[in-house]
C-alpha positions as CSV (number, residue, x, y, z in Angstrom):
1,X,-8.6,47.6,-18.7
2,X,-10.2,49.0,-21.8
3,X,-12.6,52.2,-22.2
4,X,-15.4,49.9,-23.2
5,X,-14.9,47.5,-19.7
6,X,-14.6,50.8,-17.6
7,X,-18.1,52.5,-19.5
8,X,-19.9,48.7,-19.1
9,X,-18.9,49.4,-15.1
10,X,-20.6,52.6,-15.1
11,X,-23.7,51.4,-16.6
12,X,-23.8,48.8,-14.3
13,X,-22.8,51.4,-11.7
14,X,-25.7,53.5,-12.3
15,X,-28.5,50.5,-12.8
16,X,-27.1,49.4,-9.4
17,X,-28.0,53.2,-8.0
18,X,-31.5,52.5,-9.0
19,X,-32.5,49.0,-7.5
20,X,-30.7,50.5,-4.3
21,X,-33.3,53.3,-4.0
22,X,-36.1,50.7,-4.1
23,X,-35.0,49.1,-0.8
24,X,-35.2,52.4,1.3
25,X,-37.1,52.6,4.3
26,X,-37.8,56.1,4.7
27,X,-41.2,57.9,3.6
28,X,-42.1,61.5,3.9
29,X,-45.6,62.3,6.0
30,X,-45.6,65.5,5.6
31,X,-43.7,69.0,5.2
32,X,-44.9,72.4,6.1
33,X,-43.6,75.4,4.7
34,X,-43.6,79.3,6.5
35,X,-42.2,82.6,5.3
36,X,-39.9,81.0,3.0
37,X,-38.9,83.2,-0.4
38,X,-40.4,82.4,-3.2
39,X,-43.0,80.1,-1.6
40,X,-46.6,80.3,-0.2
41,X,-47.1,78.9,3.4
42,X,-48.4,75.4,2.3
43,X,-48.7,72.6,4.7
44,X,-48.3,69.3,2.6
45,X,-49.9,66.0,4.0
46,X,-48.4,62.7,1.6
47,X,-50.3,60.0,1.8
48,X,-48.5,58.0,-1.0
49,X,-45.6,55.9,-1.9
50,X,-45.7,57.7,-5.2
51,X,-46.0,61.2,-5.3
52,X,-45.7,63.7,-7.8
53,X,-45.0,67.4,-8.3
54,X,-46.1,69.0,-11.2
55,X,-46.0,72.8,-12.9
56,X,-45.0,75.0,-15.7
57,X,-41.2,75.8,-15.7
58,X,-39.6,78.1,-13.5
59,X,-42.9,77.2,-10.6
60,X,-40.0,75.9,-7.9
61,X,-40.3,72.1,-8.5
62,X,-36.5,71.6,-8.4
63,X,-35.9,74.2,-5.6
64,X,-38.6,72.3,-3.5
65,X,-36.7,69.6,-4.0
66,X,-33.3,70.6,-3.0
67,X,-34.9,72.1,0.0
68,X,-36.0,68.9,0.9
69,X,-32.5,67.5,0.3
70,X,-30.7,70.1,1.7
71,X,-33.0,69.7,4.7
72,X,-32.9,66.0,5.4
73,X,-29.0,65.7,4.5
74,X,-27.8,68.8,6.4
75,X,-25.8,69.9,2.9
76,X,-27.0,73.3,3.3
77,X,-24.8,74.0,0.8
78,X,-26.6,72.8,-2.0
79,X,-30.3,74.2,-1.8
80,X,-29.8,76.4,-4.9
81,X,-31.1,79.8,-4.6
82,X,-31.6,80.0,-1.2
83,X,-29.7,80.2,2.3
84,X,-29.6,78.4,5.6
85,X,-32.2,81.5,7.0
86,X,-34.5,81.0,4.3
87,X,-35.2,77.4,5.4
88,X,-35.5,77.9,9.3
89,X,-39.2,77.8,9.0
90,X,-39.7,74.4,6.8
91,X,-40.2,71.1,9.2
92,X,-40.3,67.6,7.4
93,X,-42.0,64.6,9.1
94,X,-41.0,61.4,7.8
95,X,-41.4,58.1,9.0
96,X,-37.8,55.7,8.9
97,X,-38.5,52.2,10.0
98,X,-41.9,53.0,11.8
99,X,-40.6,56.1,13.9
100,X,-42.2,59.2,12.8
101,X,-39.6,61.7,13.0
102,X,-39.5,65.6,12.2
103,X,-36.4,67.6,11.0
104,X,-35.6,71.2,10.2
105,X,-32.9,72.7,9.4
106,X,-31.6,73.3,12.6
107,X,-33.1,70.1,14.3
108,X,-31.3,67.3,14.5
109,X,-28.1,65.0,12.5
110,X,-28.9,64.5,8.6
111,X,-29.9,61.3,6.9
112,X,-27.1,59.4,5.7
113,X,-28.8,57.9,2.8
114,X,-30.3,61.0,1.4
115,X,-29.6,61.6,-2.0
116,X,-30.0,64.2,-4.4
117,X,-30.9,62.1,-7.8
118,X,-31.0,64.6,-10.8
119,X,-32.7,61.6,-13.2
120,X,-32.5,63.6,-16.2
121,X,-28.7,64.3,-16.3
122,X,-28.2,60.9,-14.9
123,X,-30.0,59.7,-18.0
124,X,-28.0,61.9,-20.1
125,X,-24.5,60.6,-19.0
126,X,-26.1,56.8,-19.5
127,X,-27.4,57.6,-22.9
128,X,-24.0,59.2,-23.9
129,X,-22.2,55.9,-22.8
130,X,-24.1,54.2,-24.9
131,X,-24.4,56.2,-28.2
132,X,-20.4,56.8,-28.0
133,X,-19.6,53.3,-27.6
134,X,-18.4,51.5,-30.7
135,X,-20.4,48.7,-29.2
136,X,-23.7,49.9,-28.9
137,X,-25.9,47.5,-30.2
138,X,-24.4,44.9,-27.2
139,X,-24.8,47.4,-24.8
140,X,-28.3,48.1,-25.8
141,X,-28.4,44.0,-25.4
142,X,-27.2,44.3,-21.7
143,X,-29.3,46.9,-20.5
144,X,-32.3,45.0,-21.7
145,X,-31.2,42.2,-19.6
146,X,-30.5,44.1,-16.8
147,X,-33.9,45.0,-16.4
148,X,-35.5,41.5,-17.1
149,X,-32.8,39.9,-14.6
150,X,-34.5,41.1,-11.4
């Protein structure tokens, strides 16, 4: 097997990651937030499929998120900065197939399917495949078809 049909696999790989993450059926209500370092109290209604979170760096964007994570998956182990008391007082409503259902940290089994997606280094590695790749221009070619395939 050659190093260009093993990096074609991965880029196929990680375009396949993607269109999975549209079929999920899980949506996040709400999240509330008490006596947590670093953060105000903020109770946080989502009324959206598409939400955003936006501020200057450094604000907590990425450690709200792996709070999240590390709430819904029960990896505990991977919410940055902080530890499994600093997250006792965040509950997350979400809603999986209808069902409204909260979790904490201590509440409950994780989500299998919970993910933590870091889109920039995943973008990263793809774009390194693809400028390292004596074949570039065709692989250019095939993610362009990729995307007008679905």
């Amino acid at each position: 097997m050659s190093i260009e049909t093993i990096k074609m696999a991965k880029l196929a790989d990680y375009w396949n990651h993607v269109a999975n993450r549209k079929k999920f059926n899980i949506k996040i209500c709400s999240l509330s937030i008490k006596n947590v370092p670093l953060f105000e109290d903020a109770d946080i209604t989502i009324n959206s499929a598409l939400t955003s979170i936006c501020g200057r760096n450094g604000i907590g964007k990425t450690s709200l998120l792996k709070l999240i994570y590390g709430i819904l998956s029960k990896d505990i182990c991977n919410v940055g900065i902080f530890s499994s008391s600093d997250i006792d007082n965040i509950s997350i409503d979400i809603i999986i197939n209808g069902e409204k259902q909260t979790f904490t940290s201590s509440l409950g089994d994780g989500l299998r399917n919970v993910e933590y997606f870091d889109a920039s280094s995943m973008a990263l590695k793809i774009i390194n495949e693809i400028n390292t790749s004596p074949n570039k221009k065709w692989m250019v070619q095939y993610i362009k078809f990729l995307s007008f395939a679905k």
